[in-house]
C-alpha positions as CSV (number, residue, x, y, z in Angstrom):
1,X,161.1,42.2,182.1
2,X,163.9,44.5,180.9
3,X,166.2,45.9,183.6
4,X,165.0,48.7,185.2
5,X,167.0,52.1,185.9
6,X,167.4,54.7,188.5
7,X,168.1,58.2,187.7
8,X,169.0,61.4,189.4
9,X,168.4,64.5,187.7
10,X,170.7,67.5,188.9
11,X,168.9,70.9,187.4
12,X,171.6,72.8,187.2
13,X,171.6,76.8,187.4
14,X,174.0,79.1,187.7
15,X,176.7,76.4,188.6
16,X,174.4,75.0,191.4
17,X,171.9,72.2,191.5
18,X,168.0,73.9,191.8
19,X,164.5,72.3,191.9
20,X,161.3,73.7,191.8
21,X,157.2,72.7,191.3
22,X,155.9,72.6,187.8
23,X,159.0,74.4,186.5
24,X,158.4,77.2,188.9
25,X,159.8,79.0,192.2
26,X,163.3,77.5,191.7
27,X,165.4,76.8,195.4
28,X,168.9,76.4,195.6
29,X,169.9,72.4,196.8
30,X,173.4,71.7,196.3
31,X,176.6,71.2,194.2
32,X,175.9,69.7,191.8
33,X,179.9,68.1,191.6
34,X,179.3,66.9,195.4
35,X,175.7,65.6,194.4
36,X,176.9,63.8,191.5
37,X,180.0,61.9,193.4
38,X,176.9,61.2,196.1
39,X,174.8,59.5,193.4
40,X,177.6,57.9,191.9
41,X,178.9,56.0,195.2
42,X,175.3,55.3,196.3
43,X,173.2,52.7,193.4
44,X,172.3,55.3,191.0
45,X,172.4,54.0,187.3
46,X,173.0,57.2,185.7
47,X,172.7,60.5,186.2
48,X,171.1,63.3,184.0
49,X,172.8,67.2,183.9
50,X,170.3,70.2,182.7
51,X,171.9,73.4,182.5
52,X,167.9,74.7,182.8
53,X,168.6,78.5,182.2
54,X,171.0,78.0,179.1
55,X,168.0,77.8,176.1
56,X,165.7,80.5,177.3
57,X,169.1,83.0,178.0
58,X,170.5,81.8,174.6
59,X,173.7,81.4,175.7
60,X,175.9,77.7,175.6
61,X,175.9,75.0,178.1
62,X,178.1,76.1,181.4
63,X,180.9,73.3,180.4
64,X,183.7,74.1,183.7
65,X,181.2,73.0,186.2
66,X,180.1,69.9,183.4
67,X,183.7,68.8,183.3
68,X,184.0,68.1,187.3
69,X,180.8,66.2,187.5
70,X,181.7,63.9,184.6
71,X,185.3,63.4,186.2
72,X,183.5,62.8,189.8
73,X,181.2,60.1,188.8
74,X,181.4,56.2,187.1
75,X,178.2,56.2,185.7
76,X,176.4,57.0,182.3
77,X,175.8,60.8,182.3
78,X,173.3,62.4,179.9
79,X,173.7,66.1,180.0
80,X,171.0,69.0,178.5
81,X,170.5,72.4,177.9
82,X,171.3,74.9,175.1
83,X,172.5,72.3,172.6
84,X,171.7,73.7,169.2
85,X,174.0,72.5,166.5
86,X,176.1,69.5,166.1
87,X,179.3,71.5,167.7
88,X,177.2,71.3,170.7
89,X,176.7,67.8,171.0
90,X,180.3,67.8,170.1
91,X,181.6,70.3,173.1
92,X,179.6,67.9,175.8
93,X,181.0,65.2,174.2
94,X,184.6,66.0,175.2
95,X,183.5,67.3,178.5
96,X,182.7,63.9,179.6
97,X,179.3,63.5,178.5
98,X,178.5,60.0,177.3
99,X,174.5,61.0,175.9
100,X,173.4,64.0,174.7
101,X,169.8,65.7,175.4
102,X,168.0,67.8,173.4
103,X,165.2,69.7,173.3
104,X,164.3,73.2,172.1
105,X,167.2,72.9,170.1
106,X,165.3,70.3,168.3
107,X,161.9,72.2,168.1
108,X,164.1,74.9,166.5
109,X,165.9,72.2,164.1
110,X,164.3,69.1,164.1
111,X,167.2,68.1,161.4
112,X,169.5,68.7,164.3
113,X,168.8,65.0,165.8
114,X,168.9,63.5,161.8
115,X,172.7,64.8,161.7
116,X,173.5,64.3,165.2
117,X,172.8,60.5,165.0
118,X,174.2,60.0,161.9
119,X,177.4,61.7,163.2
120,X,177.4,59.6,166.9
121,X,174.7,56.8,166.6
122,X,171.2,57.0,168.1
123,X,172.0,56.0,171.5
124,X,174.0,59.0,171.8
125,X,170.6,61.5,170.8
126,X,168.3,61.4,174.2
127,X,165.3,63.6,172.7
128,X,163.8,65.7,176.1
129,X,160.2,66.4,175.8
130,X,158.8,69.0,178.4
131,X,155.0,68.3,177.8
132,X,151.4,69.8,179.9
133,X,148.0,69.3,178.8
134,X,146.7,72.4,177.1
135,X,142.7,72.3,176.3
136,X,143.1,68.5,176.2
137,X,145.9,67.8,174.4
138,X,149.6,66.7,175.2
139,X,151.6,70.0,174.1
140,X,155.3,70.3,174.1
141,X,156.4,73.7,175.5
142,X,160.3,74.8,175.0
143,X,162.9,76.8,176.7
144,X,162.8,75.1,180.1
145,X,159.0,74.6,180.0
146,X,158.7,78.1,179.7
147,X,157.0,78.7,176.2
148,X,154.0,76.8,174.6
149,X,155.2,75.7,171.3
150,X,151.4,75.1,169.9
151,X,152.7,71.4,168.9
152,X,151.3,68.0,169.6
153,X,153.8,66.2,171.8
154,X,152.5,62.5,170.8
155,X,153.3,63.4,167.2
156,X,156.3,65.7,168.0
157,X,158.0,62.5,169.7
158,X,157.4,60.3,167.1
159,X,159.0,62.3,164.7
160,X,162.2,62.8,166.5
161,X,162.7,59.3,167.2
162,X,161.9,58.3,163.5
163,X,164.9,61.2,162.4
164,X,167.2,59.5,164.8
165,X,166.4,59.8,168.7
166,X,167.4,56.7,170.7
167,X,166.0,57.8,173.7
168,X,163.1,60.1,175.1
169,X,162.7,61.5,178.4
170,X,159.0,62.8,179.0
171,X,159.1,65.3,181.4
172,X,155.3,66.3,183.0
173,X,155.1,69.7,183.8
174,X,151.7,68.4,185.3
175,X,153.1,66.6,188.1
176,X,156.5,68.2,188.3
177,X,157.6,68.5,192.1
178,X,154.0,67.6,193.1
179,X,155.1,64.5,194.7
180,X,151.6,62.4,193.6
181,X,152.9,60.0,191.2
182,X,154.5,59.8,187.4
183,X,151.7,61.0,185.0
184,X,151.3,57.9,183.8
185,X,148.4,58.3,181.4
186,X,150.8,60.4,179.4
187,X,153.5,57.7,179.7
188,X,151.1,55.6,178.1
189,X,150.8,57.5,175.2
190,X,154.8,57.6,174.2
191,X,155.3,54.1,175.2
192,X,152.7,53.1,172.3
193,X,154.4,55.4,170.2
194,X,157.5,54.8,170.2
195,X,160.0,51.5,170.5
196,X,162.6,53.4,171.8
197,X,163.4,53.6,175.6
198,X,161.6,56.0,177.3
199,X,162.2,57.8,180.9
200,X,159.5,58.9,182.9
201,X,160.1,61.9,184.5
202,X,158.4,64.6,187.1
203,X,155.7,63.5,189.9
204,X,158.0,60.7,191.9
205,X,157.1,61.5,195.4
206,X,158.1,58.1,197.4
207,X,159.2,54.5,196.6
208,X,155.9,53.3,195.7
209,X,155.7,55.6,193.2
210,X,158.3,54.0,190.9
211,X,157.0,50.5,192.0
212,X,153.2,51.8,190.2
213,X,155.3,53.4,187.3
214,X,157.4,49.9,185.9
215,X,153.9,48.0,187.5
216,X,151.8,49.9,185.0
217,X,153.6,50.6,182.4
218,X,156.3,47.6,181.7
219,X,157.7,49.4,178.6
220,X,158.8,52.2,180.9
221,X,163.1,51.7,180.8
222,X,163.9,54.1,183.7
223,X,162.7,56.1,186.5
224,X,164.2,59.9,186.6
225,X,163.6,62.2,189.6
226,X,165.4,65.3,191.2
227,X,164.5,66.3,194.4
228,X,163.1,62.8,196.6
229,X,166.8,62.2,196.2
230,X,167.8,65.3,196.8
231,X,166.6,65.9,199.8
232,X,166.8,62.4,201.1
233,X,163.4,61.0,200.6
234,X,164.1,58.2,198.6
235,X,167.7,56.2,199.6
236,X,168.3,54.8,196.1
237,X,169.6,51.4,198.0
238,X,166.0,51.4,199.2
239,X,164.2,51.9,196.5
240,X,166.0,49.0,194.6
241,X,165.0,47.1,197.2
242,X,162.0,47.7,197.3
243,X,161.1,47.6,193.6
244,X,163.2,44.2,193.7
245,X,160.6,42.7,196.8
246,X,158.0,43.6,193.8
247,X,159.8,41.5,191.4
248,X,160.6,44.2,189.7
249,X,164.3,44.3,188.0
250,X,167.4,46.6,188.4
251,X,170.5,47.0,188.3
252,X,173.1,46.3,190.9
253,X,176.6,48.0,190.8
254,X,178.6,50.5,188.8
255,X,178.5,50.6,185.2
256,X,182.0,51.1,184.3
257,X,185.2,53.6,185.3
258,X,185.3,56.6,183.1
259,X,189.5,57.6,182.4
């Protein structure tokens, strides 16, 4: 069995960390620069940074606050939101990002990920997919899953990782914050799409949670979640060894020292 990951997501807004239920009624949690070093110290394997307002107010990704998380933490950071042209992925880049993620940028431009990889290599392009069932289909919605983009996610993912995508995250709006489990049927679906790694994220609400996730689904690379480690629920420590007592495989340590 591949090894397993464990990652924090840090929705950031407004310079500080928020989280929410089904994209809605967002609270204020923390900093996201003390969160980060928390996550670093304590088993995490990455860490993921949304800025979650930047698409939907059209403005760039909030880089000062980006620069001290990536200088806090010694683990692979992904970092989202507002990333519309290649200068973009080239910005977050230099702040300290080590993956870039995209999403309505991409529905806007699906050449964006094409040039992008070609530019970095596909490890580098993590295509984000906010998806929610819509009169029985999987449909991606944009802008912070805000707007219904009328498109067939299944299809919509494919595509992206064929241009160049070396990554997806699928985000359920479904079971965002609801704390009842990954949405696993839709899992399903991208894992037999796709040969890429895929994250499953939105719905983790206690260690056995991610235990039925990598259980269920073995193609499933990583485990993202946002406010069960927020707010203490879920000790990562734990939950590693938890999944480990299930014979399921992670990661120990660090990854590496960033300069």
């Amino acid at each position: 069995m591949i090894t397993k990951r464990i990652i924090p997501c840090l929705d950031v807004k407004d310079g500080r960390v928020v989280k929410g239920v089904n994209f809605k009624g967002l609270a204020d949690v923390s900093s996201p620069v003390e969160l980060g070093r928390y996550y670093s110290e304590n088993g995490a394997d990455e860490l993921v940074f949304y800025d979650i307002t930047a698409s939907a107010e059209g403005r760039a990704l909030f880089t000062d606050i980006l620069r001290q998380v990536a200088a806090t933490i010694f683990i692979p950071l992904t970092v989202g939101g507002g990333i519309n042209t290649v200068e973009d992925f080239d910005r977050v880049l230099k702040c300290g990002a080590d993956k870039v993620s995209v999403n309505s940028g991409a529905i806007r431009d699906p050449e964006l990920i094409r040039r992008a990889a070609q530019r970095y290599g596909n490890q580098c392009v993590v295509l984000s997919a906010d998806i929610k069932r819509v009169d029985g289909q999987f449909r991606l919605f944009a802008k912070g899953g805000r707007e219904d983009t009328g498109i067939e996610a299944i299809g919509w993912i494919r595509r992206c990782v064929a241009l160049g995508a070396g990554e997806v995250v699928v985000n359920s709006i479904d079971t965002d914050g609801v704390k009842g489990g990954f949405d696993l049927e839709m899992l399903s679906a991208v894992c037999d799409a796709v040969n890429v790694p895929v994250i499953a994220s939105g719905g983790a609400g206690c260690k056995e949670d991610f235990v039925r996730l990598f259980q269920a689904l073995p193609k499933v690379d990583a485990g993202l979640a946002a406010s069960v480690f927020h707010f203490g629920e879920i000790e990562i420590p734990e939950l590693k060894r938890e999944l480990r007592e299930h014979q399921i495989t992670v990661r120990g340590s660090s990854w590496r020292s960033k300069n």
